[in-house]
matplotlib code that plots the C-alpha trace (Angstrom):
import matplotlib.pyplot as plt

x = [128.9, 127.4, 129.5, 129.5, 130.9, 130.2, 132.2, 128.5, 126.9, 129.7, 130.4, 126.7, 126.9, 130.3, 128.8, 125.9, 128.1, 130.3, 127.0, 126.2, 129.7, 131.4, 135.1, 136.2, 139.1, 140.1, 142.1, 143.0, 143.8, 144.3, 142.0, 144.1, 143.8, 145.6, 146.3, 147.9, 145.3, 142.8, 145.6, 144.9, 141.2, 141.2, 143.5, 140.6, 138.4, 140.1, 140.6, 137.0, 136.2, 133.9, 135.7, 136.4, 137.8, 139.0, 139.3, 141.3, 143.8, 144.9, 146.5, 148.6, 151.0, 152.2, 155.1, 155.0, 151.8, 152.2, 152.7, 149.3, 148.0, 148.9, 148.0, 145.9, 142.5, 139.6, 136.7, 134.9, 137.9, 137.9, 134.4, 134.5, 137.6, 136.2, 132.3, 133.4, 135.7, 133.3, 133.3, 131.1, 131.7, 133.5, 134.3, 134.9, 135.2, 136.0, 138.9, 136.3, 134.7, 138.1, 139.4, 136.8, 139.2, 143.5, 145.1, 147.5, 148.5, 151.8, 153.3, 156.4, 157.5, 160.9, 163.1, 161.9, 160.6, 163.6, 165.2, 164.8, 161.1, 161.1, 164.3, 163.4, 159.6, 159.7, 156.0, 155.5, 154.7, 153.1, 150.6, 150.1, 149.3, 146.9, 145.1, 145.8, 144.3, 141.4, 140.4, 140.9, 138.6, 136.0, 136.1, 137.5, 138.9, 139.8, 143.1, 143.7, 145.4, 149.0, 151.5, 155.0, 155.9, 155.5, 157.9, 158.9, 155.2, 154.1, 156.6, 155.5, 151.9, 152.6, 154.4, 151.2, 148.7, 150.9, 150.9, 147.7, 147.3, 145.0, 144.1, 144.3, 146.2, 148.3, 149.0, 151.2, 150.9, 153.5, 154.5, 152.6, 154.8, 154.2, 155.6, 158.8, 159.3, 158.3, 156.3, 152.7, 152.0, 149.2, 152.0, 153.3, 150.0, 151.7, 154.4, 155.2, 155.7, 159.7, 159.4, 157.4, 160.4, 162.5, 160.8, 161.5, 165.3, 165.0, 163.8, 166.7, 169.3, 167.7, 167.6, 171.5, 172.0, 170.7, 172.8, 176.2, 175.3, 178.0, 181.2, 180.1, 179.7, 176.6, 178.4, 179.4, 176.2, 174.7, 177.4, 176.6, 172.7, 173.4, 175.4, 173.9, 170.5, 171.8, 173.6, 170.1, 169.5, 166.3, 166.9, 168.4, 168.6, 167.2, 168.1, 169.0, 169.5, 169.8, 168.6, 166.9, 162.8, 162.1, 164.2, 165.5, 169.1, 171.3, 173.2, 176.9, 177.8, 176.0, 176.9, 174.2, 171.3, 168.3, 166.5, 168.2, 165.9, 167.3, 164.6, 164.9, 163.6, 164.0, 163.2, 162.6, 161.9, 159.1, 157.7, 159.0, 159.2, 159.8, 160.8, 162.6, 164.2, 164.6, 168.5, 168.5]
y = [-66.7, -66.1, -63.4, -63.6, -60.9, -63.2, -66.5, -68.0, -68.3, -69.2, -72.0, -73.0, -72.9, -74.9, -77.6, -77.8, -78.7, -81.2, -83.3, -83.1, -84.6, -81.6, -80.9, -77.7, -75.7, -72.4, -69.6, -67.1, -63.9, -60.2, -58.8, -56.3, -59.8, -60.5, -63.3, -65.3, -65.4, -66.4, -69.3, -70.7, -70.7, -72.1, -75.0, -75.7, -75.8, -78.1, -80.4, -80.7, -78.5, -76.3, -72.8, -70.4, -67.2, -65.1, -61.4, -60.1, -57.6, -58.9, -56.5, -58.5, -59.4, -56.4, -54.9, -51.6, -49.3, -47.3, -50.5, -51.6, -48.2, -48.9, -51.9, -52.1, -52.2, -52.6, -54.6, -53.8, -54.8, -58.0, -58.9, -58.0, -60.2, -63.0, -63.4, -65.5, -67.9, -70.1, -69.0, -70.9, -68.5, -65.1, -64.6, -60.9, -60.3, -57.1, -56.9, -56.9, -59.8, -61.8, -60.5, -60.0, -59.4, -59.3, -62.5, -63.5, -66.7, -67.6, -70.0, -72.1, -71.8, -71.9, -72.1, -71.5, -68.2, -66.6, -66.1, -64.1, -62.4, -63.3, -61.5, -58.2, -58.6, -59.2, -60.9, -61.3, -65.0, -65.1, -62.6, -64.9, -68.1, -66.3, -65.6, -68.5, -70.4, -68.5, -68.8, -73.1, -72.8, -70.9, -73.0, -76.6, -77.0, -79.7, -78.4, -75.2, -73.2, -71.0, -69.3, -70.6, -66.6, -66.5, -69.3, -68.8, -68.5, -71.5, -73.7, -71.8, -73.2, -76.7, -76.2, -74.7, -77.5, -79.9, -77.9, -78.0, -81.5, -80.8, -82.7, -80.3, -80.3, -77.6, -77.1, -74.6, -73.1, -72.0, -67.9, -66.3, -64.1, -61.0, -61.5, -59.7, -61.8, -59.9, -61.8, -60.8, -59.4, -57.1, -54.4, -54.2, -51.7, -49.3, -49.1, -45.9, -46.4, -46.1, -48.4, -50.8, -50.7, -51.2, -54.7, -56.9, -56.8, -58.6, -62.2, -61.5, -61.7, -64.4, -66.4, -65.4, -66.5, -70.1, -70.3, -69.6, -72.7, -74.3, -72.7, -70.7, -71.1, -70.3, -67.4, -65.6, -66.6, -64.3, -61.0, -61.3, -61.0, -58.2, -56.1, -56.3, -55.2, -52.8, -51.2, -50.2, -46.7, -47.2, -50.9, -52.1, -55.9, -56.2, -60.1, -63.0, -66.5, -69.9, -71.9, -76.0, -75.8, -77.9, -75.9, -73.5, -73.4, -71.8, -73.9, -73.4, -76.0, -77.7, -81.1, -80.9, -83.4, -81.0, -78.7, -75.6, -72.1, -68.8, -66.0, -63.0, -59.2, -55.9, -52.5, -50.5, -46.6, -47.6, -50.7, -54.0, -57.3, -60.3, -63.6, -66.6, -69.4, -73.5, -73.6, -77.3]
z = [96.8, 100.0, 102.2, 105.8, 108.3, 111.9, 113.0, 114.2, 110.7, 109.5, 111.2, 110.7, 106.5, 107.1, 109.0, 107.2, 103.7, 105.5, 106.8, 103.0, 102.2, 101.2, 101.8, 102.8, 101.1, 102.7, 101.0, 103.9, 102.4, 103.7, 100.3, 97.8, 95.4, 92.8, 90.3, 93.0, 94.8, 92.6, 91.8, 94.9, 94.6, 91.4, 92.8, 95.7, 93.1, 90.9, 94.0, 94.3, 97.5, 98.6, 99.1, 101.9, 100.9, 103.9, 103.8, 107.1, 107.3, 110.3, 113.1, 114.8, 112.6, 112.1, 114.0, 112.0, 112.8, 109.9, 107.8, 108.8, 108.0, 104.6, 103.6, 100.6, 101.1, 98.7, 99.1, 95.7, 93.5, 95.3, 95.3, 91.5, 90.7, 92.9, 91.1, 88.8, 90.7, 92.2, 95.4, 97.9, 100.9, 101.4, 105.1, 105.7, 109.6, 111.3, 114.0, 117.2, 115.4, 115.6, 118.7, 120.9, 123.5, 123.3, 122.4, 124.7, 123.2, 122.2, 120.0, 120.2, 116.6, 117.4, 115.9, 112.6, 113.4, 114.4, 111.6, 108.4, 108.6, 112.2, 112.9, 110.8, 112.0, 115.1, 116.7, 113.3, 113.0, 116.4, 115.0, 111.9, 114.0, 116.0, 113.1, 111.0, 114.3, 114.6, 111.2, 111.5, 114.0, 112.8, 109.4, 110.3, 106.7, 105.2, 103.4, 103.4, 100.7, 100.7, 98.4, 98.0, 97.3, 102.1, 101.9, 106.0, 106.5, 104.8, 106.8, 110.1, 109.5, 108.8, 111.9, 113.6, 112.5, 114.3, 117.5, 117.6, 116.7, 113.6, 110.6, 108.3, 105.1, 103.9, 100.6, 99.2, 95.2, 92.6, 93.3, 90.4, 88.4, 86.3, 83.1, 83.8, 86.6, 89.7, 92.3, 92.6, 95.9, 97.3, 97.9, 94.6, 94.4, 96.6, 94.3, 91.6, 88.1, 88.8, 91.5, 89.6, 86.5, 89.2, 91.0, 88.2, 89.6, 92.2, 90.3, 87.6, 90.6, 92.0, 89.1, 87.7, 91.3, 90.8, 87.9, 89.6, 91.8, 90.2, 90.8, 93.8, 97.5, 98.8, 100.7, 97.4, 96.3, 98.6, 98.8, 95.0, 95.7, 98.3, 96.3, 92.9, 94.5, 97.1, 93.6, 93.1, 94.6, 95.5, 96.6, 99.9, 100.6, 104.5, 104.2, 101.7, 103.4, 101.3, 103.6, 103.5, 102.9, 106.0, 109.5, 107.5, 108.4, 106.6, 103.8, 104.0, 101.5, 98.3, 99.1, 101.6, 100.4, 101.8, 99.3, 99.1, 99.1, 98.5, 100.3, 100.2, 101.6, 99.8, 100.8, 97.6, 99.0, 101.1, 100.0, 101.1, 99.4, 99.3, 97.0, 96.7, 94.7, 94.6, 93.8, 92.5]

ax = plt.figure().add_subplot(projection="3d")
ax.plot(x, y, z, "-o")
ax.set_aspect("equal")
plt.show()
């Protein structure tokens, strides 16, 4: 695994592998890795590519200063849970190596950024195609490599390789799951032993909610999701939306022949997460 901090040699091994014939998988990640992640590496790897593994906790996604500030952050765990993943490339850039200067540009991601995540997080998304951008242009994938667990996020970057008229295939992986059910995320680190008891909650309402499809609008649906986890007093539900998985409007009915996502945001004490759920 060769790791690389600048976008110049990068962009040299890159195009050095694709005169060979090589087809490039990237797996853009902001480090603290997980199971997930490695998930979505293993998937490149199984599809035959040569991988890109980013590692960028990127500023401008963040609306929250102090949410930045505490991120997860730690190099050495991921470099040790990544030697054996077959690897080609770890791309590790610093923030003045990504923006050199501010990054103006905006992004018409409407309207699929203004809801959920986009309403709570406001410049959000924007923040996350800046990136997203910079890193498909430093790399030039081939396909490029997302969990399903950033649902909103996912659909906001197939939306963002069309914008920019790129051939680029995105492909979204399976939310890995602890074995009681709570989502693997980099945050979940942040969380205390209480809080951590308390997680698996959230996928237990999701899935009873699933289950209640049948005699139950989607609008009970969700006060029942609300209240069950605001019952929690350390829980407080910042959103739930069943929405369809391609504009993600809200579904107010079942008959509705689009495929039906319940996402959802939880504030537990200070950490915040998120999930969500196929209702088929």
């Amino acid at each position: 695994m060769k790791i690389i901090s600048r976008k110049a040699p990068l962009k040299a091994l890159v195009s050095n592998a694709k005169r060979e014939g090589a087809v490039i998988g990237l797996v853009p990640t902001m480090g603290a890795l997980h199971e997930g992640h490695l998930s979505l590496i293993r998937t490149a790897v199984s599809n035959g590519d040569q991988v890109v593994v980013s590692i960028f906790v990127n500023p401008t996604q963040f609306n929250d200063p102090e949410d930045l500030e505490r991120y997860p952050r730690n190099l050495e765990a991921d470099l040790e849970l990544l030697k054996d993943q077959q690897v080609d490339i770890l791309f590790t850039p610093s923030v003045e190596e990504m923006y050199p200067e501010k990054d103006e540009r905006t992004f018409d991601l409407s309207p699929l950024d203004s809801v959920m995540e986009g309403k709570f997080r406001p410049g959000h998304f924007n923040g996350v195609a800046q990136i997203v951008s910079k890193l498909f242009e430093a790399v030039e994938p081939t396909r490029a490599y997302f969990g399903q667990k950033d649902f909103q996020q996912l659909t906001i970057i197939r939306r963002l390789v069309k914008l920019m008229n790129q051939d680029i295939e995105i492909i979204g992986c399976p939310i890995i799951r602890e074995p009681d059910g709570l989502a693997m995320s980099s945050r979940n680190q942040l969380l205390s032993p209480a809080e951590r008891a308390a997680a698996p909650l959230i996928h237990q309402t999701l899935k009873r909610a699933t289950a209640m499809k049948v005699d139950h609008t989607p609008g009970e649906i969700r006060s029942f999701v609300i209240s069950r986890i605001n019952a929690h007093p350390m829980m407080e539900v910042e959103y739930f939306e069943i929405v369809d998985d391609q504009q993600l409007n809200t579904i107010y009915e079942w008959n509705s022949t689009l495929n039906k996502i319940g996402c959802i945001a939880v504030q537990l004490n200070e950490v915040r997460l998120i999930d969500n759920i196929y209702f088929h």
